[in-house]
N, C-alpha and C positions, 0 to 999 in steps of 0.2 A: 391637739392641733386642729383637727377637723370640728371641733367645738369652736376654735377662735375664728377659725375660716367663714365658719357659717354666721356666727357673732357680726365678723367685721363685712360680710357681705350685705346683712341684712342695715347696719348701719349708714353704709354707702348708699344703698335704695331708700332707707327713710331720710338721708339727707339727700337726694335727690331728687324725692318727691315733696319736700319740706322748699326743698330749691324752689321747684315750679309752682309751688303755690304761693312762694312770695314774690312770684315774678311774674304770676297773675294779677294779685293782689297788686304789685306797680302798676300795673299796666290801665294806661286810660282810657277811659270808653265816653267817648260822646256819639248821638244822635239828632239824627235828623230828616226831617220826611218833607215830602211836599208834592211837586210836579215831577208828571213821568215825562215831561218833553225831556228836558235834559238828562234823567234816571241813567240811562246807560254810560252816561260820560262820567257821574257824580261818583256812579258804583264802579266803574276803571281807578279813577285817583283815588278812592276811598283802598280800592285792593294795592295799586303803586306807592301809595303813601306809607300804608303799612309795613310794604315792605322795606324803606325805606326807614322809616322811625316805628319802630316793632313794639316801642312802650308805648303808643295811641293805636287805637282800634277804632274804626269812624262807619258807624251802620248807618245808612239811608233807607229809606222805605219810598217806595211809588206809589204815593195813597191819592195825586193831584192837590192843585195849587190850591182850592178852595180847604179840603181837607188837613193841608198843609198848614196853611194861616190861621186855621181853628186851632192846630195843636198849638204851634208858637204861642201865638196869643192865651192861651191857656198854660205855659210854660211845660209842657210835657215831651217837649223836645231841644234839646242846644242849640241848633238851629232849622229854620224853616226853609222850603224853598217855594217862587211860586214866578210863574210867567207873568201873572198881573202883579206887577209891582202892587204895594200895600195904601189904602188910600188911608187918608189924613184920620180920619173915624175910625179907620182899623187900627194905626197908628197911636191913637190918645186912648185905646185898652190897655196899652202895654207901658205900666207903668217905671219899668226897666229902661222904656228907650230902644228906638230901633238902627240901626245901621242898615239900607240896604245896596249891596252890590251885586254889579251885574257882572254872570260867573262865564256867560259864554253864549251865543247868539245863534238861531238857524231859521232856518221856512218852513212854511206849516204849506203845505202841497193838498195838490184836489189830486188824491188818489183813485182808481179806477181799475174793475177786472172788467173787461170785456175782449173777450181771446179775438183774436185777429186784428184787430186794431193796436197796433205798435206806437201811433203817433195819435195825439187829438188836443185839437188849441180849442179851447174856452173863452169865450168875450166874456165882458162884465155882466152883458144880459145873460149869457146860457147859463152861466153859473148860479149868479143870482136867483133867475128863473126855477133851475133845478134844486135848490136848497131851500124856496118857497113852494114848493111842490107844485111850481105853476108848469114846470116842461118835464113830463113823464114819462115819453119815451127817449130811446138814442137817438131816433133817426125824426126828430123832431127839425123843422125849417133853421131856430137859432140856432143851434149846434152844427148843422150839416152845414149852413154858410159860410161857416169856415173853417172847414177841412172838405176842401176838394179834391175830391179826387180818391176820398176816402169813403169803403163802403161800412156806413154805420147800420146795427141791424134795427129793425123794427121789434126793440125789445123792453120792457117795463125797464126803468129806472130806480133801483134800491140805493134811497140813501142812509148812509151809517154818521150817526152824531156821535156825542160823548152823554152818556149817565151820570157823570159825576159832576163835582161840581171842579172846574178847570179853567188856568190859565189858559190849555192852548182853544179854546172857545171862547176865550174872554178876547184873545186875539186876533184871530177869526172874526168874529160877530161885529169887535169893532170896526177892521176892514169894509165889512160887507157893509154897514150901516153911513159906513164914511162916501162908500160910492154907491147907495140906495136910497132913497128916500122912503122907497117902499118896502125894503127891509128893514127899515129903519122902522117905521110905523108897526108893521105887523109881527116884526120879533125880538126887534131892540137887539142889548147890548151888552154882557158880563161873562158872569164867569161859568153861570147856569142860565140856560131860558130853554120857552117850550119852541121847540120844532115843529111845523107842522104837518112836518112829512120825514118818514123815516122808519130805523132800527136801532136803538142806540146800545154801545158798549161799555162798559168801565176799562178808562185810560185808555191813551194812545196802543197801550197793548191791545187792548178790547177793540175796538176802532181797524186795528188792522188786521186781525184776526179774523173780522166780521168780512171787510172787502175781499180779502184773501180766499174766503170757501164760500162768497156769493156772486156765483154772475152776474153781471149786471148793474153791480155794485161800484158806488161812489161815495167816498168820504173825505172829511180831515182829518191826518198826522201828518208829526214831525217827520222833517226831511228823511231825517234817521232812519228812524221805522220801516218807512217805506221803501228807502234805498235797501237796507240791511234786509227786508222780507222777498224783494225782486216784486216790489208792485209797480203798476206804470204809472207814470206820473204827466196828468194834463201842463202844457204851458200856458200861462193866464196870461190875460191881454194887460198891459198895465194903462196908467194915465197916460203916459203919451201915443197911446195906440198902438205899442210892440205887442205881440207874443211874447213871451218870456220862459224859457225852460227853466225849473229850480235846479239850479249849480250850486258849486262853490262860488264860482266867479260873480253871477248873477246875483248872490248873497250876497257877497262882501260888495259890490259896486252900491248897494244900495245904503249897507253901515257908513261905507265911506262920506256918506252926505249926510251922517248923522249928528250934531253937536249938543252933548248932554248938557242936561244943565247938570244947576249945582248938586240937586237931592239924588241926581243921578236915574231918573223917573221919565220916563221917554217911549212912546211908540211909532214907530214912522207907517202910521194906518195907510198910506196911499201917497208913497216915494213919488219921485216928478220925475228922476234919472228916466232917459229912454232905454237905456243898459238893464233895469234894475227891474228886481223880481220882485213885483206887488207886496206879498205875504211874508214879512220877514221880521221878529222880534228880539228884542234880549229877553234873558232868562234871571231872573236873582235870586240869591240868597238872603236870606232875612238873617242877622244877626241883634243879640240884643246889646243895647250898649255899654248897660253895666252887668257884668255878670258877679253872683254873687261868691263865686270857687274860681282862683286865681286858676288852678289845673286846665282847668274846662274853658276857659278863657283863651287859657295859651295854647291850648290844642286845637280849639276851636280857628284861632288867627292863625295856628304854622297849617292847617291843611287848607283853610283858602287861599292863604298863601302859594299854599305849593300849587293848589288847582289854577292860580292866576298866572304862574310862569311856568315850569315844569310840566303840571298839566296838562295848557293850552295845546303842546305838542300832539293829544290824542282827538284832539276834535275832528281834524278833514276825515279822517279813517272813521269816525265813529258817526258822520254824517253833519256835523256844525260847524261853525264858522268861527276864527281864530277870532278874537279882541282883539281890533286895534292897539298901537303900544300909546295912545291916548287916553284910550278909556282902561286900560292898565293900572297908568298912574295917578287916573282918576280915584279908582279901586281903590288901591293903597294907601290913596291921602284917608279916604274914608275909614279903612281898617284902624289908621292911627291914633281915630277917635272912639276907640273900642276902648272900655274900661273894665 
């Protein structure tokens, strides 16, 4: 009896472990890497999603936008992600075909540690000036003009860039060059360039990390980041001459003037709204159009899916800006042309 016992127990364990390995073996695995502006939001729906449909399993990586569009385009990922939409040359490597949509929108903020200082607005010149390495202290004449009333210290200025190569600099840079001429001449425009002043990190991680444990210190990240690590955050002066704190509000007033076109390829480098926060872009997902594994195809469309309705619900909490129900079913027309 105690021979069949042990028999029929050890049975039960190997059809159990026989179980879970073919319920592994179900189970689908797609990939995809790209920008860490969006990383935190990507990695929530990627863990919600799963919980949800338990036979897909959806790993992201935050390697940045440029690194991103290298693997796609190399096919070593299902899909890619990258804040600089994909240009038309990047586009004719990928003999597949690209789809790309925009998965969810935020501000790239001029972050700042400088303890006592609670509040501090930035005109087009201070900033510009200070990411040309032409105004080097705090308590410099453009900076102090406007913040009265505020006592800025007489202290070197550390600016923190990105290392990598990244949409949210490709974002950035085009801003600056949109209202510089002379950022425009001396440092241009993309996804990498040389700074001529500075410390640079890898990723928005790196970037805020750096402001975080330097006094003194000024950078760009996502809204996110920065909200989520408790750094302070400058208001930029926009084209119509406001201040502008980055909000929600302040975000979303500025998408609101935004009308995609058809490829869905769009940056509003320097909004006109008086309402509207300077710095503020979509984010995409590169998908390719025909995939060759129906599995990987259909998993691939139910989790942007899901990240385009169900999803969109964790953006304010996580630091971005909801989609419009515009650019929504802009979205989905696009998915529909996924093969």
């Amino acid at each position: 009896m105690q021979k069949s016992l042990t028999t029929l127990t050890r049975s039960v364990a190997l059809a159990a472990a026989l179980g879970s390995a073919v319920s592994a073996m179900a189970e689908t695995q797609i990939t995809g890497a790209g920008a860490s502006f969006p990383a935190p939001l990507y990695q929530r729906w990627a863990q919600e999603f799963h919980t949800a449909n338990p036979d897909i399993q959806v790993n992201y990586q935050s390697i940045g936008s440029g690194a991103g569009i290298k693997q796609f385009i190399a096919k070593t990922v299902n899909f890619g992600a990258s804040d600089a939409a994909m240009k038309d040359e990047e586009i004719a490597e990928v003999p597949a075909g690209v789809v790309m949509v925009p998965a969810t929108a935020g501000s790239i903020v001029i972050a700042y540690n400088l303890p006592g200082v609670e509040t501090l607005k930035l005109s087009r010149e201070a900033y510009v000036g200070i990411l040309i390495g032409k105004i080097t202290k705090w308590n410099d004449p453009a900076i102090a003009k406007s913040n009265s009333g505020v006592t800025l210290p007489d202290q070197d200025i550390t600016v923190c860039t990105r290392s990598d190569g990244s949409g949210t600099t490709f974002v950035f840079t085009k801003h600056l060059a949109a209202i510089s001429p002379e950022f425009k001449d001396e440092v241009g425009e993309g996804k990498a360039v040389d700074w001529p002043t500075g410390v640079a990190g890898k990723g928005n991680e790196g970037v805020t990390a750096l402001i975080k444990q330097t006094p003194g210190a000024v950078g760009y990240v996502e809204y996110g980041y920065a909200k989520n690590n408790a750094l302070a955050m400058a208001s930029l002066e926009n084209k119509s001459g406001e201040y502008v704190a980055p909000t929600d509000e302040s975000a979303a007033a500025t998408l609101a003037s935004v009308e995609l076109p058809a490829n869905l390829r769009i940056w509003p480098s320097d909004p006109t709204g008086k309402m509207d926060y300077p710095i503020v872009t979509f984010t995409w997902l590169l998908l390719y159009k025909k995939y060759e594994d129906a599995s990987i195809k259909d998993a691939v469309l139910k989790f942007v899916e899901y990240g385009l309705t169900e999803g969109q619900k964790f953006s304010t909490e996580l630091g971005y800006v909801p989609l419009p129900a515009p650019v929504i079913e802009k979205c989905k027309a696009a998915l529909a042309t996924v093969e």
